[in-house]
C-alpha positions in Angstrom: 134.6 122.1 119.3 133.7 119.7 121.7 131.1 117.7 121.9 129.0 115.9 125.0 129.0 112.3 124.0 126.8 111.6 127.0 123.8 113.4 125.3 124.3 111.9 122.2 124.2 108.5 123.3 121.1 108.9 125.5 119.7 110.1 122.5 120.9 107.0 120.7 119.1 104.9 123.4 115.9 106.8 123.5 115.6 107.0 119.4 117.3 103.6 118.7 114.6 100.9 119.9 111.7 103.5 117.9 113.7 103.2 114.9 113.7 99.3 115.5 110.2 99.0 116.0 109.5 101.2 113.5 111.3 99.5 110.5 110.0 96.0 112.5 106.7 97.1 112.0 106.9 97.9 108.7 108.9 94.6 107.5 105.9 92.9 109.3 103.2 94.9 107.5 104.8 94.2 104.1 105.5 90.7 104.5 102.0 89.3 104.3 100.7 87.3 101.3 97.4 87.5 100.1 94.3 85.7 100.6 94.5 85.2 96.3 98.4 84.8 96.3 98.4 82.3 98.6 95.9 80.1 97.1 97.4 80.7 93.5 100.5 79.8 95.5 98.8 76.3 97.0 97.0 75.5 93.5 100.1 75.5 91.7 102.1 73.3 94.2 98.9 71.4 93.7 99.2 71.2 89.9 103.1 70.2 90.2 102.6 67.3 92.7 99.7 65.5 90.5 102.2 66.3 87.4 104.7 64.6 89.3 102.4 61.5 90.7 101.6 61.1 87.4 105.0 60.5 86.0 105.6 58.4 88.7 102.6 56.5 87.9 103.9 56.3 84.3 107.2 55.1 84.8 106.4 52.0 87.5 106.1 48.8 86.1 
């Protein structure tokens, strides 16, 4: 059995860089935060930085 490696690779290149773009696209697409996770996200890194200028505020003389 032999096989044409030339049409196999020019396969490769024509189905390759869709495959890519493909799984690019979709890493893209699923990446994204919410309008409501992100602000959950910024309240509670509010809510730690007061907690933590508080203590701050406690422990200065």
């Amino acid at each position: 059995m032999n096989l044409d490696l030339s049409s196999l690779q020019g396969v490769m290149v024509v189905i390759g860089p869709i495959v890519l773009f493909v799984v690019l696209l979709w890493v893209v697409l699923n990446n994204r935060t919410s309008k409501r996770e992100k602000q959950r996200t910024e309240e509670a890194t509010r809510k730690m930085y007061d907690a933590q200028n508080e203590e701050d505020t406690r422990r200065e003389p």
